[in-house]
Predicted model as a PDB file, atoms N, CA, C, CB and O in Angstrom, pLDDT in the B-factor column:
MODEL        1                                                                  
ATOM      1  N   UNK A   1     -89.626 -33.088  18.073  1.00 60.00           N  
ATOM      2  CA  UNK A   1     -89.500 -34.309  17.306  1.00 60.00           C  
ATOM      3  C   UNK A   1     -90.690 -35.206  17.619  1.00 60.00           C  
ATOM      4  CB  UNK A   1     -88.162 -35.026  17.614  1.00 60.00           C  
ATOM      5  O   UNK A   1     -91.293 -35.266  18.690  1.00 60.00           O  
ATOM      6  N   UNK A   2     -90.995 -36.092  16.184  1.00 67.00           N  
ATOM      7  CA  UNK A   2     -92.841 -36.850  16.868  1.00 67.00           C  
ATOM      8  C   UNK A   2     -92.073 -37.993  16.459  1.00 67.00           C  
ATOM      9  CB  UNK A   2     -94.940 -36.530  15.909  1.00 67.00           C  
ATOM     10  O   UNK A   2     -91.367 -38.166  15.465  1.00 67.00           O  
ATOM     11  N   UNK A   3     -92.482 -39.076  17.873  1.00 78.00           N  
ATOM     12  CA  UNK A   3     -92.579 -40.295  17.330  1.00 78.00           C  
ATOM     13  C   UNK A   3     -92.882 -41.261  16.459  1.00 78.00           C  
ATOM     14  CB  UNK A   3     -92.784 -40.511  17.652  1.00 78.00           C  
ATOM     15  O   UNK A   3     -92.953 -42.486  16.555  1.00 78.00           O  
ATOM     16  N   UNK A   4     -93.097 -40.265  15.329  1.00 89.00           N  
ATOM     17  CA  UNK A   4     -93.789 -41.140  14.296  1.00 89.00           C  
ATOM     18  C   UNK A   4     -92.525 -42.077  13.594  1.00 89.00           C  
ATOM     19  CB  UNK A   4     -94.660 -40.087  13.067  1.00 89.00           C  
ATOM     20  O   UNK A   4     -91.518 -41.419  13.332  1.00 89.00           O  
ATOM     21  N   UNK A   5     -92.476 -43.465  13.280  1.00 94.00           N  
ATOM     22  CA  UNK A   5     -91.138 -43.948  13.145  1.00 94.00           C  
ATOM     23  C   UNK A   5     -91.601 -43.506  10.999  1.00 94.00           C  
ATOM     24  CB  UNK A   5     -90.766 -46.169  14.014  1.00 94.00           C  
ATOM     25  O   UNK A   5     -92.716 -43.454  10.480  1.00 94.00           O  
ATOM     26  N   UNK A   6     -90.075 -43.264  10.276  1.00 94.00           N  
ATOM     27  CA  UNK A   6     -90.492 -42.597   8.601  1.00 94.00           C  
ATOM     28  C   UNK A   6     -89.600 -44.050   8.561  1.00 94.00           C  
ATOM     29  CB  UNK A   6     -89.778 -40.553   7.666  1.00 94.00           C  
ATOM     30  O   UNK A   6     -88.862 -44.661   9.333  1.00 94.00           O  
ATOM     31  N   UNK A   7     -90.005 -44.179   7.506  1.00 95.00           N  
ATOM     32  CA  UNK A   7     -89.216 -45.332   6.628  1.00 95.00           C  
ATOM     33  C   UNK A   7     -88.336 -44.787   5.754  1.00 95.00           C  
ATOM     34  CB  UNK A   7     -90.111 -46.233   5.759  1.00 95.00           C  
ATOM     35  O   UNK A   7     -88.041 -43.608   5.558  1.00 95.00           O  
ATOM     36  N   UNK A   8     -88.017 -45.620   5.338  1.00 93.00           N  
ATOM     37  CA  UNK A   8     -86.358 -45.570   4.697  1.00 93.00           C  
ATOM     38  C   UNK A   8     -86.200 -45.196   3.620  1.00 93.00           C  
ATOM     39  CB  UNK A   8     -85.609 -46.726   4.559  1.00 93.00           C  
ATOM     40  O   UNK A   8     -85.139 -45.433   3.043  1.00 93.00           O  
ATOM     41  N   UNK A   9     -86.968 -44.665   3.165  1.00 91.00           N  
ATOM     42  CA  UNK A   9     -87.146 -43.925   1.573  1.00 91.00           C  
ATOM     43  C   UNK A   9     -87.772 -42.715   1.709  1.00 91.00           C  
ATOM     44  CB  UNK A   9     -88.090 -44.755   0.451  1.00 91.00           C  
ATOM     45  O   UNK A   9     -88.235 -42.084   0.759  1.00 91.00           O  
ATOM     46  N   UNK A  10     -87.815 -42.260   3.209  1.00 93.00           N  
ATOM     47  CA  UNK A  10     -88.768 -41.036   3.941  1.00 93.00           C  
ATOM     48  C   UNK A  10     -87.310 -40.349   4.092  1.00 93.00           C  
ATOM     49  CB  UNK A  10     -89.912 -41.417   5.697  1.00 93.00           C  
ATOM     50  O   UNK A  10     -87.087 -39.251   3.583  1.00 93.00           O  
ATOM     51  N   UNK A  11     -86.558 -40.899   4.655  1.00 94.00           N  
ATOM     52  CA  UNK A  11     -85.412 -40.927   5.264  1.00 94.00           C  
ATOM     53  C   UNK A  11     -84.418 -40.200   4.521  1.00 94.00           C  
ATOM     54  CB  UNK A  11     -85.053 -42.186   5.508  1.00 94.00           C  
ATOM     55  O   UNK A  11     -83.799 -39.170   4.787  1.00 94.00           O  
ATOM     56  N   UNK A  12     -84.401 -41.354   3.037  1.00 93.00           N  
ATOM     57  CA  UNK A  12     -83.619 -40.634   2.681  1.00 93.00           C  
ATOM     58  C   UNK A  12     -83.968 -39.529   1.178  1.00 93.00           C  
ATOM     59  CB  UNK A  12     -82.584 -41.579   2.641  1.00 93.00           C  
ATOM     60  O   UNK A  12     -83.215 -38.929   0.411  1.00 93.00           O  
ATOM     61  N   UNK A  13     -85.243 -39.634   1.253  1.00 92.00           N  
ATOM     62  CA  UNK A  13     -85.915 -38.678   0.557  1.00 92.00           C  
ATOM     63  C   UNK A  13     -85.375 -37.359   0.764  1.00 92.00           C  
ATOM     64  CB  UNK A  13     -87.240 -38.710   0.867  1.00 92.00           C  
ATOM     65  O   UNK A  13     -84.755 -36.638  -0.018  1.00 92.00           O  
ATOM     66  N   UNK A  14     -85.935 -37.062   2.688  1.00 93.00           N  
ATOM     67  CA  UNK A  14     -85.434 -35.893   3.595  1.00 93.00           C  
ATOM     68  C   UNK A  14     -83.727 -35.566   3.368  1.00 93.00           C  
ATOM     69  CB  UNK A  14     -85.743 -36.375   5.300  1.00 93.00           C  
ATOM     70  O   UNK A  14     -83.201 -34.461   3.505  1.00 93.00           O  
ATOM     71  N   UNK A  15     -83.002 -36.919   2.964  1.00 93.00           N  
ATOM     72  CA  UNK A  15     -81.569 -36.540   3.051  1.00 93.00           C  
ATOM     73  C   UNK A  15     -81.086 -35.642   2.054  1.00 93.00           C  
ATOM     74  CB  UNK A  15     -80.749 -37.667   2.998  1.00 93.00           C  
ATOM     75  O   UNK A  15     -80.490 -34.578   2.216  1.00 93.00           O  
ATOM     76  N   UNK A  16     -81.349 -36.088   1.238  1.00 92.00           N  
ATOM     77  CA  UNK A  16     -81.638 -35.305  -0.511  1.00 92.00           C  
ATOM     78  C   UNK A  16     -82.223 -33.890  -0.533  1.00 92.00           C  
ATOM     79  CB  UNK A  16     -82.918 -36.218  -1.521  1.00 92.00           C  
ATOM     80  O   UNK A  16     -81.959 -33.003  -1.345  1.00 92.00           O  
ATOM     81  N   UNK A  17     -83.069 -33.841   0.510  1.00 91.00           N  
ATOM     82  CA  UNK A  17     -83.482 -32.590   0.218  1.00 91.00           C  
ATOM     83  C   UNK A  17     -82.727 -31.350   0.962  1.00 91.00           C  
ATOM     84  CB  UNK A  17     -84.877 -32.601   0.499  1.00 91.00           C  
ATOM     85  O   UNK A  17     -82.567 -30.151   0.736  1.00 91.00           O  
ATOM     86  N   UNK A  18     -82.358 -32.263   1.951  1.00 93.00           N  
ATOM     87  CA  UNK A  18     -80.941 -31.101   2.268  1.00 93.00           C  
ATOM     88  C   UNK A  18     -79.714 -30.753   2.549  1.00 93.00           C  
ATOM     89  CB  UNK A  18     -80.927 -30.624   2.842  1.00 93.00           C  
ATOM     90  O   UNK A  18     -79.195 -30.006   3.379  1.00 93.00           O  
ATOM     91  N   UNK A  19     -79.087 -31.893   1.128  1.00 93.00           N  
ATOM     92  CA  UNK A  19     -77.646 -32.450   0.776  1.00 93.00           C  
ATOM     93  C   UNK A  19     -77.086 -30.672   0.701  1.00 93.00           C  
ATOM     94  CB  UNK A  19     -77.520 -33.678  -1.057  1.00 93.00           C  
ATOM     95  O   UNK A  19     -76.013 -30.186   1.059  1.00 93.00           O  
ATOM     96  N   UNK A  20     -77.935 -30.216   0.272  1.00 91.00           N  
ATOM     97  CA  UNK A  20     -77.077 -28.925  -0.289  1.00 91.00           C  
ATOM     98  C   UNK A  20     -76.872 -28.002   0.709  1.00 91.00           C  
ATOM     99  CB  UNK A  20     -77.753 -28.125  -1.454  1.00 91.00           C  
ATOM    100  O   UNK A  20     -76.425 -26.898   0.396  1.00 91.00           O  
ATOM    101  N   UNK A  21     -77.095 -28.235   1.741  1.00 91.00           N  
ATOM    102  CA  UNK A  21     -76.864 -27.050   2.580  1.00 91.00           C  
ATOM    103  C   UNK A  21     -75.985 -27.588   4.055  1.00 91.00           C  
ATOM    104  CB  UNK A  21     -78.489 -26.317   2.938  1.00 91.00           C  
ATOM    105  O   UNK A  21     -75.891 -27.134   5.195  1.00 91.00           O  
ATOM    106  N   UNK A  22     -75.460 -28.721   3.382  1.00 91.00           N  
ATOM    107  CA  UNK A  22     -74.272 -29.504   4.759  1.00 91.00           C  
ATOM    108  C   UNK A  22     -72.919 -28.304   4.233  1.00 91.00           C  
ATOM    109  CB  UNK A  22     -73.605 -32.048   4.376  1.00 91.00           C  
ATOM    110  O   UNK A  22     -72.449 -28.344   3.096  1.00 91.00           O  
ATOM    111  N   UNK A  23     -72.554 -27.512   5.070  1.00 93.00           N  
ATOM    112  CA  UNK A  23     -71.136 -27.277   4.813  1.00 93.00           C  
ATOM    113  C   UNK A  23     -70.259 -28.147   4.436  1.00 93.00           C  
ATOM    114  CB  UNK A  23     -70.623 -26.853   5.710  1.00 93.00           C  
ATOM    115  O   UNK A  23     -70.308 -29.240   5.001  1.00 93.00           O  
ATOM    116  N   UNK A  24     -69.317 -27.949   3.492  1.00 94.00           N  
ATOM    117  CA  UNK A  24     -68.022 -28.112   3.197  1.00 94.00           C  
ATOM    118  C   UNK A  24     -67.944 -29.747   2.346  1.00 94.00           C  
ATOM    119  CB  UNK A  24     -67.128 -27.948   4.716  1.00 94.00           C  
ATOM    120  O   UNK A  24     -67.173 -30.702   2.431  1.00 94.00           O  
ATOM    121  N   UNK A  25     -69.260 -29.429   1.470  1.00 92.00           N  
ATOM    122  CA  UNK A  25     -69.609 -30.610   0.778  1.00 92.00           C  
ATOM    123  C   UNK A  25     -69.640 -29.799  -0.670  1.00 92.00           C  
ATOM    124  CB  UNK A  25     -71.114 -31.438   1.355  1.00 92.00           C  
ATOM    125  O   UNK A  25     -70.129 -28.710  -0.969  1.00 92.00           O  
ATOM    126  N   UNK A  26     -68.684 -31.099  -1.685  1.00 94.00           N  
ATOM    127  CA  UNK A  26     -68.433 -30.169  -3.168  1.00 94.00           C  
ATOM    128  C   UNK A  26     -69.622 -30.405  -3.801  1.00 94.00           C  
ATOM    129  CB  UNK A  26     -67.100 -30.634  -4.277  1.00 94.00           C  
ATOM    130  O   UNK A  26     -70.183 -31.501  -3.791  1.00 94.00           O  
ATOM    131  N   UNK A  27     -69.986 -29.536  -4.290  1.00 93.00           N  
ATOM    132  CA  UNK A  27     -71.027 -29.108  -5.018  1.00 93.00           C  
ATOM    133  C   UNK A  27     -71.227 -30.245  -6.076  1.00 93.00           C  
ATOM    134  CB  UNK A  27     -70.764 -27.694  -5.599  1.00 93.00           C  
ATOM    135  O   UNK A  27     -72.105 -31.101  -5.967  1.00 93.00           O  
ATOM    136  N   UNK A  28     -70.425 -30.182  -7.003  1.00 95.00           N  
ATOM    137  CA  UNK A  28     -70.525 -30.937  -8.270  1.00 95.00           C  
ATOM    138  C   UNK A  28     -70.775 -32.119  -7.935  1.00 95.00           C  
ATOM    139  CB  UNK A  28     -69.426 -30.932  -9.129  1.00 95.00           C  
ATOM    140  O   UNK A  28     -71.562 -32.647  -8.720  1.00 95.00           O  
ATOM    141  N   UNK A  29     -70.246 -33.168  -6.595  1.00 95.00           N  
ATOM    142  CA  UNK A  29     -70.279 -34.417  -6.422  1.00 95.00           C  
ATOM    143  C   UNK A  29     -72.455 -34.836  -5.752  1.00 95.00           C  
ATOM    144  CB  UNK A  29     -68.676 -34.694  -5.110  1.00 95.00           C  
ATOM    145  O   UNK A  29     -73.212 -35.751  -6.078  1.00 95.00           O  
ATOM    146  N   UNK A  30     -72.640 -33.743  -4.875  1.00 95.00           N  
ATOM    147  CA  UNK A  30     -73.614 -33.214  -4.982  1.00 95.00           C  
ATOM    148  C   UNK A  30     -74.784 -33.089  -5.578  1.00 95.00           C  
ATOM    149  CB  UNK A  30     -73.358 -32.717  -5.011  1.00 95.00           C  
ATOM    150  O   UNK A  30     -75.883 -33.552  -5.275  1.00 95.00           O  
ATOM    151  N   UNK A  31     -74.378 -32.290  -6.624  1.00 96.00           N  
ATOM    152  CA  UNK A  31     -75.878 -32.387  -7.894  1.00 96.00           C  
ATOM    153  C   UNK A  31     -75.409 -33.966  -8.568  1.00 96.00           C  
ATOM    154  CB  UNK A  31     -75.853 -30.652  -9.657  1.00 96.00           C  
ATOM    155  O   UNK A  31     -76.350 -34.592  -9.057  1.00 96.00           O  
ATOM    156  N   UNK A  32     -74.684 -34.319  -8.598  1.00 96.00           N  
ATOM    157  CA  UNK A  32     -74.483 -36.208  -9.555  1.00 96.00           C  
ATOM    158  C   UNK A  32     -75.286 -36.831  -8.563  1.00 96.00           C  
ATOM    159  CB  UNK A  32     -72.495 -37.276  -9.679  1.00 96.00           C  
ATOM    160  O   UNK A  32     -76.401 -37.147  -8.979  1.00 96.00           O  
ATOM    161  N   UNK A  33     -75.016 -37.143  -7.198  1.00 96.00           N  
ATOM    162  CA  UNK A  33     -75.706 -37.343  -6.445  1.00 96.00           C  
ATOM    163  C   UNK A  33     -77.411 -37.460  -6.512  1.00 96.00           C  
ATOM    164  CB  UNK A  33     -75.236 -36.618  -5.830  1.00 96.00           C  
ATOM    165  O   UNK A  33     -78.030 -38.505  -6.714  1.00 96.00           O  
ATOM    166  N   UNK A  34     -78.039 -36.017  -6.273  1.00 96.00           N  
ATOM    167  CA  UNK A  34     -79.060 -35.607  -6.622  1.00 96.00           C  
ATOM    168  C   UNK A  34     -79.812 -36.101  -7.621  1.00 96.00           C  
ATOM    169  CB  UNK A  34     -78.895 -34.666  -6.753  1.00 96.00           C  
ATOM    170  O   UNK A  34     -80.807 -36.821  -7.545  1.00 96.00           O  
ATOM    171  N   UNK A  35     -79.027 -35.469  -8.974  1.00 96.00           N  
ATOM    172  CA  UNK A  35     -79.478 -36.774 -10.201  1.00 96.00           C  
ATOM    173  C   UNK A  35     -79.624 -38.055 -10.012  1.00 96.00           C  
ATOM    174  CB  UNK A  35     -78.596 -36.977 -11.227  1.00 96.00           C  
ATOM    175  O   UNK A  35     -80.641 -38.647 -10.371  1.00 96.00           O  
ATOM    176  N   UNK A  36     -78.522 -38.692  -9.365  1.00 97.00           N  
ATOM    177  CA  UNK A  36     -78.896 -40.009  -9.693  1.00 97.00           C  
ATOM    178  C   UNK A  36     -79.946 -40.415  -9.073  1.00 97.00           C  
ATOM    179  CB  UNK A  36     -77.988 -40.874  -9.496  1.00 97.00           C  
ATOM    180  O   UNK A  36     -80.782 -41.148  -9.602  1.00 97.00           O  
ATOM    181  N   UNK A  37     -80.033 -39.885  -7.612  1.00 96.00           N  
ATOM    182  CA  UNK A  37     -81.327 -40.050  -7.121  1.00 96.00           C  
ATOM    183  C   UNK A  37     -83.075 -39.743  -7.047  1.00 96.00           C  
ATOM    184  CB  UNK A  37     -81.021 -39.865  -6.481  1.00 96.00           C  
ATOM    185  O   UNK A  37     -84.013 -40.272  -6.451  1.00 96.00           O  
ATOM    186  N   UNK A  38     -82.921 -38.591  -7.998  1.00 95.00           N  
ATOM    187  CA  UNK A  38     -84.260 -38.120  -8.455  1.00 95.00           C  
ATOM    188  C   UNK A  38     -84.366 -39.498  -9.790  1.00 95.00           C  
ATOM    189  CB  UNK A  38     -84.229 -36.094  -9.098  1.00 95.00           C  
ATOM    190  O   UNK A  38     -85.353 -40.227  -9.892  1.00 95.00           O  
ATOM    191  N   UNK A  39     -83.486 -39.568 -10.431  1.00 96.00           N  
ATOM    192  CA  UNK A  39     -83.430 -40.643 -11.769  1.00 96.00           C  
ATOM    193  C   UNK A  39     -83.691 -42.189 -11.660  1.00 96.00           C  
ATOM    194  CB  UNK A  39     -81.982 -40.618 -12.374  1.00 96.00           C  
ATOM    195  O   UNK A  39     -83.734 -43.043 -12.546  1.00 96.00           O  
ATOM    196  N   UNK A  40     -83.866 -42.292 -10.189  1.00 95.00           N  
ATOM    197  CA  UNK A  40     -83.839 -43.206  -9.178  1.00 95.00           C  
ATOM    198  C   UNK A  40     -82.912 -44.933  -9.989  1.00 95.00           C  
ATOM    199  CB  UNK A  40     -85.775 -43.351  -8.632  1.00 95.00           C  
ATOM    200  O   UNK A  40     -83.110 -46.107 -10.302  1.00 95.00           O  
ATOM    201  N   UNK A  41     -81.613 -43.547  -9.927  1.00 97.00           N  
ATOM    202  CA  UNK A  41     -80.454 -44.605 -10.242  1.00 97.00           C  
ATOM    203  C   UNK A  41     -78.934 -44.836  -9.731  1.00 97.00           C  
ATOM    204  CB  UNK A  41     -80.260 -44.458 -11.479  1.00 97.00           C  
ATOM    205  O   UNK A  41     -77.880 -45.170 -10.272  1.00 97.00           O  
ATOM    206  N   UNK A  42     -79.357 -44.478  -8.369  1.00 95.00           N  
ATOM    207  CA  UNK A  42     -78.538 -44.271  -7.143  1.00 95.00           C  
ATOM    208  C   UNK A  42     -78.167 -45.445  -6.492  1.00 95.00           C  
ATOM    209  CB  UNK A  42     -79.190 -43.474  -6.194  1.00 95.00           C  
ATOM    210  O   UNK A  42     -78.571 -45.877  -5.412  1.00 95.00           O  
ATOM    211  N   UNK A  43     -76.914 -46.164  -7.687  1.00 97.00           N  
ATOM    212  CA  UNK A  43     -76.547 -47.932  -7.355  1.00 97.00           C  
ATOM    213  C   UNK A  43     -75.108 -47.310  -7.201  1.00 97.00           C  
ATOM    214  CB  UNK A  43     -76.837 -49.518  -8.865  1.00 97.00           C  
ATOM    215  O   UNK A  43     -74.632 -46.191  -7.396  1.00 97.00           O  
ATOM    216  N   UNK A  44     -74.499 -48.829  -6.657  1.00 98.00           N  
ATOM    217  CA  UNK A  44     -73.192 -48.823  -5.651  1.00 98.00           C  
ATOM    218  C   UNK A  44     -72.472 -48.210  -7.066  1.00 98.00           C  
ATOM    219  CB  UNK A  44     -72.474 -50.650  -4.778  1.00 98.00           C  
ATOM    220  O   UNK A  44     -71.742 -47.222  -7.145  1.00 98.00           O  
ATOM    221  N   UNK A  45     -72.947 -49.182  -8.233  1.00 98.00           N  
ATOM    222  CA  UNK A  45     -71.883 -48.889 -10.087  1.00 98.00           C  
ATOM    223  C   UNK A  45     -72.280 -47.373 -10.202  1.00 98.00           C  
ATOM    224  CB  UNK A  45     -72.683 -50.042 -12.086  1.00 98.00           C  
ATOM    225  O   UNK A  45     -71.279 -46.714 -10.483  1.00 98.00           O  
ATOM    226  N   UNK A  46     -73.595 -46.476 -10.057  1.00 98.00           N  
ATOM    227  CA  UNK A  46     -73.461 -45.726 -10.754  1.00 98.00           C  
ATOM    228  C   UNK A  46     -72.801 -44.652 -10.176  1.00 98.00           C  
ATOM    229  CB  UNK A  46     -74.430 -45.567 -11.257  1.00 98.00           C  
ATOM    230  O   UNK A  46     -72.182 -43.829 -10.850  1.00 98.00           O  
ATOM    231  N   UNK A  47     -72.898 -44.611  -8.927  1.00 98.00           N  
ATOM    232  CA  UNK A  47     -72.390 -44.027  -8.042  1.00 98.00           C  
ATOM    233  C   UNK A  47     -70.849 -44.075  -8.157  1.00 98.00           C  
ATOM    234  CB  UNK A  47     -72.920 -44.497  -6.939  1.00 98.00           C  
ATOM    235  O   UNK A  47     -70.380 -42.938  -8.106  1.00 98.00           O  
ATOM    236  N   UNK A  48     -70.016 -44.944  -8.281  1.00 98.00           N  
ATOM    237  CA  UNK A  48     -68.978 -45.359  -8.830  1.00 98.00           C  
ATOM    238  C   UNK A  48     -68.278 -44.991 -10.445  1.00 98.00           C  
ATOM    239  CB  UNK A  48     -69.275 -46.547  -8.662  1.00 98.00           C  
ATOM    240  O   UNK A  48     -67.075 -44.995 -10.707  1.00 98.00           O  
ATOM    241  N   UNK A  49     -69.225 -44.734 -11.241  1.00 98.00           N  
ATOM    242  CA  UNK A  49     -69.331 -44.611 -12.543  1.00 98.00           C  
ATOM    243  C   UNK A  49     -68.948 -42.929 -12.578  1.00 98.00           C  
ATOM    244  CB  UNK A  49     -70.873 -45.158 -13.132  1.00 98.00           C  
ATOM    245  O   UNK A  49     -68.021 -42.367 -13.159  1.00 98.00           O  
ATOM    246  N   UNK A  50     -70.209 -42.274 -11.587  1.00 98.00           N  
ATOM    247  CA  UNK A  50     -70.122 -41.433 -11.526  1.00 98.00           C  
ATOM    248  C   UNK A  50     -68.957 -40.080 -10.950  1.00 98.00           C  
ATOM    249  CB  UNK A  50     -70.937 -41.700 -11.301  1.00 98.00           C  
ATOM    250  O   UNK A  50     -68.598 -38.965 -11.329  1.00 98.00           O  
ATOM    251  N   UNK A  51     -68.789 -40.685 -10.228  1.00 97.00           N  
ATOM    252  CA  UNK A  51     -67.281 -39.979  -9.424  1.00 97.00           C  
ATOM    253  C   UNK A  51     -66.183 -40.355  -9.926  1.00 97.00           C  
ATOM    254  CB  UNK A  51     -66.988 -40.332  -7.913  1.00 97.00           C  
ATOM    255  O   UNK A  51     -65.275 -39.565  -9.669  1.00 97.00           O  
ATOM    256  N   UNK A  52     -65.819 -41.409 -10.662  1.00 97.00           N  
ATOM    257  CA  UNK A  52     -64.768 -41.288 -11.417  1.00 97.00           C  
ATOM    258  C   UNK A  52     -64.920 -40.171 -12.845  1.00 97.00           C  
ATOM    259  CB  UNK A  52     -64.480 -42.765 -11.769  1.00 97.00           C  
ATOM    260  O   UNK A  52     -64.086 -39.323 -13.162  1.00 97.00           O  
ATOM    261  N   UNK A  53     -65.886 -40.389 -13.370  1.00 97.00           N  
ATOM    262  CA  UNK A  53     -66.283 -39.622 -14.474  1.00 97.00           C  
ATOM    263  C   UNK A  53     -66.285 -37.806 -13.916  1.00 97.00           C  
ATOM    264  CB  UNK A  53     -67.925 -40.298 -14.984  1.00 97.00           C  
ATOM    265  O   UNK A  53     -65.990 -36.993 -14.792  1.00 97.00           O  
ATOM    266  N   UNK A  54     -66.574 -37.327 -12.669  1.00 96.00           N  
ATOM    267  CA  UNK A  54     -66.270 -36.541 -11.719  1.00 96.00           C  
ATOM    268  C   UNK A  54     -64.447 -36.140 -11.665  1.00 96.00           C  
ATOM    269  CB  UNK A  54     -66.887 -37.310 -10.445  1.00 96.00           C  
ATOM    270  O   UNK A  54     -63.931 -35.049 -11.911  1.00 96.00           O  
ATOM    271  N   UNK A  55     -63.924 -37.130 -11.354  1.00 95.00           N  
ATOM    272  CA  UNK A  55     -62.700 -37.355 -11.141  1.00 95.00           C  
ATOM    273  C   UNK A  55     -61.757 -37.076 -12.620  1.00 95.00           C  
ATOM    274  CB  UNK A  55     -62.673 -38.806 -10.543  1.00 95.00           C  
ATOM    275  O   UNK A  55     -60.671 -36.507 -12.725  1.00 95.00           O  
ATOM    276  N   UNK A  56     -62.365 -37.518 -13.369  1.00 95.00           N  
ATOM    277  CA  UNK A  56     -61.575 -37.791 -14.971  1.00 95.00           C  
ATOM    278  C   UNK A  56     -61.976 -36.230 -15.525  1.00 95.00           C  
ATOM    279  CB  UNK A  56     -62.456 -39.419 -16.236  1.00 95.00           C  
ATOM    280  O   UNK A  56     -61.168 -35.826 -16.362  1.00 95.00           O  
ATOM    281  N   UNK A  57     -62.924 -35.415 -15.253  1.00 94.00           N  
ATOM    282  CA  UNK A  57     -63.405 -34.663 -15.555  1.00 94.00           C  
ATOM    283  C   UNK A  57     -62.110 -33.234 -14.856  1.00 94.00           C  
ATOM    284  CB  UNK A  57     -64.937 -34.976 -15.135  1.00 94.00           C  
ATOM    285  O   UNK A  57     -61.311 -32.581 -15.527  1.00 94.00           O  
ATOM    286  N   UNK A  58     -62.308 -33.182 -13.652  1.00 92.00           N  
ATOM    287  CA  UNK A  58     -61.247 -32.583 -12.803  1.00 92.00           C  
ATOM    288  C   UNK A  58     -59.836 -32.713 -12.992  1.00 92.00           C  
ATOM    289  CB  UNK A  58     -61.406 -32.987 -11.646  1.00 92.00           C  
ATOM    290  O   UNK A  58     -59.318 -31.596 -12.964  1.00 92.00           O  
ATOM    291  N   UNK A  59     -59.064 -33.569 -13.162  1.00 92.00           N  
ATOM    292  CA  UNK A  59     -57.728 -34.297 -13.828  1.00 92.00           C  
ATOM    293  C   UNK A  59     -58.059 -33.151 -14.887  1.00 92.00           C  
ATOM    294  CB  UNK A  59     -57.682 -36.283 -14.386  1.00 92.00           C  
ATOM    295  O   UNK A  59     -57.563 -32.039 -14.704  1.00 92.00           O  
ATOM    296  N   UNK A  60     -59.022 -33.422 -16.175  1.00 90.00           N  
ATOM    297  CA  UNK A  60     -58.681 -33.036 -17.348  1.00 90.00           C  
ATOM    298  C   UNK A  60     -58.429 -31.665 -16.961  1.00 90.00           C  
ATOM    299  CB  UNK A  60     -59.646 -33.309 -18.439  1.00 90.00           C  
ATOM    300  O   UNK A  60     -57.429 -31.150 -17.461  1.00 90.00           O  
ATOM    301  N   UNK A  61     -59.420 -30.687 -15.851  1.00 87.00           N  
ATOM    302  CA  UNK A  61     -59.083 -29.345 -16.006  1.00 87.00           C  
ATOM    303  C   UNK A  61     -57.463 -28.680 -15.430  1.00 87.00           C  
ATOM    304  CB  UNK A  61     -60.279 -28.683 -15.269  1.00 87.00           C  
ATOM    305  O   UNK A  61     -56.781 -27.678 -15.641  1.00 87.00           O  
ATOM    306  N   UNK A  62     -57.383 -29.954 -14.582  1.00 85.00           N  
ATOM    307  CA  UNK A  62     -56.020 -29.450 -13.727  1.00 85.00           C  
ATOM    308  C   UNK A  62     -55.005 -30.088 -15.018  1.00 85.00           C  
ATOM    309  CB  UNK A  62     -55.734 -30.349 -11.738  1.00 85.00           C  
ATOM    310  O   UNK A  62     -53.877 -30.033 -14.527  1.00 85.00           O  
ATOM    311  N   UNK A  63     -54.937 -30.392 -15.760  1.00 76.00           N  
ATOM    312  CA  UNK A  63     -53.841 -30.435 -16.754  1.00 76.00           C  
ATOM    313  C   UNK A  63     -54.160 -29.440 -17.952  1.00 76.00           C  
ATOM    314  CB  UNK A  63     -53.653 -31.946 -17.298  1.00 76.00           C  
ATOM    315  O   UNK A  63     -53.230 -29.080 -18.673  1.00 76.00           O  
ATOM    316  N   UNK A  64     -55.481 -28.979 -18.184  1.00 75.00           N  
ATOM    317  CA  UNK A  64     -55.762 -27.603 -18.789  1.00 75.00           C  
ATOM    318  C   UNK A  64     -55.207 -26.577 -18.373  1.00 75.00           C  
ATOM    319  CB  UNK A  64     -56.917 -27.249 -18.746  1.00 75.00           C  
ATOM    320  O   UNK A  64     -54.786 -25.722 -19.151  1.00 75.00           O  
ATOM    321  N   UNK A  65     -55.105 -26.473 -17.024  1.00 73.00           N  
ATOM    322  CA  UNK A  65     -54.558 -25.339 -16.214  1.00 73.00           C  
ATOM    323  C   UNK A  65     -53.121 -25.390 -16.080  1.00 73.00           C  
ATOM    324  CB  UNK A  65     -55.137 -25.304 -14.860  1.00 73.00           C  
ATOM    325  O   UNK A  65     -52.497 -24.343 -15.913  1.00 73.00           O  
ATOM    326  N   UNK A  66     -52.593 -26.400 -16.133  1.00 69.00           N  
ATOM    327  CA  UNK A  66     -51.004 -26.454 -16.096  1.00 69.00           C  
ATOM    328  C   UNK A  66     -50.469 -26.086 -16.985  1.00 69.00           C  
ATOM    329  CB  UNK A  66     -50.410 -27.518 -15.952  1.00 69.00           C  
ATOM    330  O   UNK A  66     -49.343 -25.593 -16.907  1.00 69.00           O  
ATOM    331  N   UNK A  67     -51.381 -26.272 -18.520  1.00 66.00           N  
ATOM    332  CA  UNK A  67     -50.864 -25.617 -19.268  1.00 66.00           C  
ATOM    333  C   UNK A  67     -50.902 -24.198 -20.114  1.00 66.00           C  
ATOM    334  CB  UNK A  67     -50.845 -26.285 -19.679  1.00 66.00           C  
ATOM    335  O   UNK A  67     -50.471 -23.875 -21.221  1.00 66.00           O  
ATOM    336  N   UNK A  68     -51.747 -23.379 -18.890  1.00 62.00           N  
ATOM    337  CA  UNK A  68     -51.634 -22.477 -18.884  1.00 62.00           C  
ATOM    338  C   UNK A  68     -50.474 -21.472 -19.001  1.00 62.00           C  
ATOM    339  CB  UNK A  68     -52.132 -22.521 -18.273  1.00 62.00           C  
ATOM    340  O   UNK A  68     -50.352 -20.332 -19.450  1.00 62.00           O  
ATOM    341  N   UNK A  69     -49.283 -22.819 -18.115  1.00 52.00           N  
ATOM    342  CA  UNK A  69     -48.357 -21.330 -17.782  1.00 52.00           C  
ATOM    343  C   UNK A  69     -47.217 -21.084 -18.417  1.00 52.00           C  
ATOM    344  CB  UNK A  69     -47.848 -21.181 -16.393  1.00 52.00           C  
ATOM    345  O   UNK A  69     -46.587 -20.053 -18.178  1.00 52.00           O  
TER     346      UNK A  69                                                      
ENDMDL                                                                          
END                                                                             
């Protein structure tokens, strides 16, 4: 490790780049993530916007699937 101190957009540049390989992290929430942050539109709303829309999305399939049977 070098003492070099990274700033905070170094930081979380690096975080992003290796969101995808933390175990036992869902994928889909993930790449929204990703997007919003390459789109550099990674706010408290969209972030918010986004996981419900995540959420509303999931609901719809688990009542697709219920009525499967």
């Amino acid at each position: 490790m070098t003492d070099e101190t990274k700033s905070g957009r170094v930081v979380v540049d690096e975080f992003f780049v290796g969101i995808r390989d933390v175990e036992g992290v869902d994928s889909k929430i993930v790449e929204k993530l990703i997007s919003l942050h390459s789109e550099k539109r990674l706010t408290d709303t969209n972030i918010r916007n986004a996981m419900e829309q995540l959420l509303q999305e999931e609901l719809g399939n688990i009542g697709e699937r219920d009525g499967e049977d």
